[in-house]
C-alpha positions as CSV (number, residue, x, y, z in Angstrom):
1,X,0.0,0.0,0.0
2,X,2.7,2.4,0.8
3,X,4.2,2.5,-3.1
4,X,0.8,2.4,-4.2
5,X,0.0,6.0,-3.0
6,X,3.0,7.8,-4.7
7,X,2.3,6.5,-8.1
8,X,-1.3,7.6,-7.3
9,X,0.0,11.3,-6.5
10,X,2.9,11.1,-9.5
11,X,0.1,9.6,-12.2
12,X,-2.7,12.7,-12.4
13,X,1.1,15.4,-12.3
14,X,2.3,12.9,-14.9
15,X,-1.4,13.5,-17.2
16,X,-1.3,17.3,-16.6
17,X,3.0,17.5,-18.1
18,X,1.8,15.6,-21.2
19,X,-1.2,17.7,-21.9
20,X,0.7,21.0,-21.0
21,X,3.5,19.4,-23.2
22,X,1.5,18.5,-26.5
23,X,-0.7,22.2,-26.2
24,X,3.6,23.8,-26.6
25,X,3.7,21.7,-29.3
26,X,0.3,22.8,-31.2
27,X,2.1,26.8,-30.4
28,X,5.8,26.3,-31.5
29,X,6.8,28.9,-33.8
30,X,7.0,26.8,-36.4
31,X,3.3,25.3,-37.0
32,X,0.5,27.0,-37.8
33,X,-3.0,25.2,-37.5
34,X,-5.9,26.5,-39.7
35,X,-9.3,25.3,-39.3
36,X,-11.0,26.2,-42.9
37,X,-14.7,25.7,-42.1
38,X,-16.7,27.8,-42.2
39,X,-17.4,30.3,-39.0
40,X,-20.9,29.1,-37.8
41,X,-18.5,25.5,-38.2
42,X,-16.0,27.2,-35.8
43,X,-18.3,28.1,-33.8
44,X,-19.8,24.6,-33.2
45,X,-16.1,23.3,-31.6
46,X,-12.5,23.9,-33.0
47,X,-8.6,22.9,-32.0
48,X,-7.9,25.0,-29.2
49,X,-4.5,26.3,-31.0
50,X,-5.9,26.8,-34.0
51,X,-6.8,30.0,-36.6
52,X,-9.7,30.1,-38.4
53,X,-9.9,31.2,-42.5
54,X,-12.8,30.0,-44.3
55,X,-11.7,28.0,-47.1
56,X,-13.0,31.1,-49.8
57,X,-10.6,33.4,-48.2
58,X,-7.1,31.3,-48.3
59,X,-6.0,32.7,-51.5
60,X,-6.5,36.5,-50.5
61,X,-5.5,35.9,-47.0
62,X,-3.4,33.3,-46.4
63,X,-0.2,35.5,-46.3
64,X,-1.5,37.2,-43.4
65,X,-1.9,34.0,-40.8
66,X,1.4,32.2,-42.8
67,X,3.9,34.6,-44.1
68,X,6.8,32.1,-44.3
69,X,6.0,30.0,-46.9
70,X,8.2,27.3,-45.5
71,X,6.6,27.0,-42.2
72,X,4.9,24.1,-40.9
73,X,1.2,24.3,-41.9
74,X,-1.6,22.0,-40.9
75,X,-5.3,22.6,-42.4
76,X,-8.4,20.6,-41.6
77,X,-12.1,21.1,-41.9
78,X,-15.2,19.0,-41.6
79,X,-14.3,15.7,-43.8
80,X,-11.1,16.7,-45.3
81,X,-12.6,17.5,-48.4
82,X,-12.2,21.8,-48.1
83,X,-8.8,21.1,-46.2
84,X,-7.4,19.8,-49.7
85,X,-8.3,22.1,-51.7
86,X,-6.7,25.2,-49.4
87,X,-3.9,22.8,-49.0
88,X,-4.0,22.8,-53.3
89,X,-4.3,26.7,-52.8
90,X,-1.2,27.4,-50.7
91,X,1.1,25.1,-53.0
92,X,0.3,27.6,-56.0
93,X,0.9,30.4,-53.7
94,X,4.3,28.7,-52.9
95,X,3.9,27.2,-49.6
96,X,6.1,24.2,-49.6
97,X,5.1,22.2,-46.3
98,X,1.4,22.1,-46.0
99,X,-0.9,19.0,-44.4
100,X,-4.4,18.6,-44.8
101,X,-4.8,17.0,-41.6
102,X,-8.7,15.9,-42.5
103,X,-11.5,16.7,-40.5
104,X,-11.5,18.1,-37.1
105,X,-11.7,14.6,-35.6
106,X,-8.7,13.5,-37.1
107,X,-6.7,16.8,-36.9
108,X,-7.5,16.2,-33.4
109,X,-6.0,12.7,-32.8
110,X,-3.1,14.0,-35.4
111,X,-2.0,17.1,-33.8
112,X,-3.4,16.2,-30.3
113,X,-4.9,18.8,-29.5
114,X,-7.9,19.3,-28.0
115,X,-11.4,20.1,-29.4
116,X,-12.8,23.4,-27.8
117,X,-16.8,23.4,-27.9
């Protein structure tokens, strides 16, 4: 019983340092999430480190959320369906390391990150 109760104090510590270390991860510097739904979509639940640009604006905005166009960029929407297509978008625009992560489900279990409703 007594090396029972410090694993059952170190174990919840242990839970909070992953999730604390996998939100850093979502916010380095060099990753951008983009949720591309649209914003009654965003509305409804989104990452919780992402940006939101409705797929129709990516062309005409994109520079302004992504400015590098070698940075880290990961894109999902509802099926992954509008995802690919902004993911199309930013490779004519130059951008050189872009994901389409799916829908927000499997951005979610991707990234791992959390679903904000």
């Amino acid at each position: 019983m007594k090396g029972l109760l410090p694993a059952l104090l170190v174990a919840p510590i242990l839970l909070i340092l992953i999730a604390l270390a996998s939100t850093a991860w979502a916010q380095r510097g060099d990753t951008v999430i983009i949720d591309v739904r649209t914003i009654e979509e965003w509305n409804t639940g989104h990452l919780a480190t992402a940006q939101h640009l409705q797929l129709e604006l990516v062309g005409d905005a994109i520079d302004t959320l992504v400015s590098d166009k070698e940075q880290q960029v990961y894109l999902y929407c509802r099926s992954g369906n509008r995802s690919g297509q902004a993911k199309l978008i930013m490779e004519q625009l130059g951008y050189s390391n872009v994901v389409n992560a799916g829908g927000l489900d499997d951005a979610s279990q991707l990234l791992d990150v959390a679903i904000v409703r």
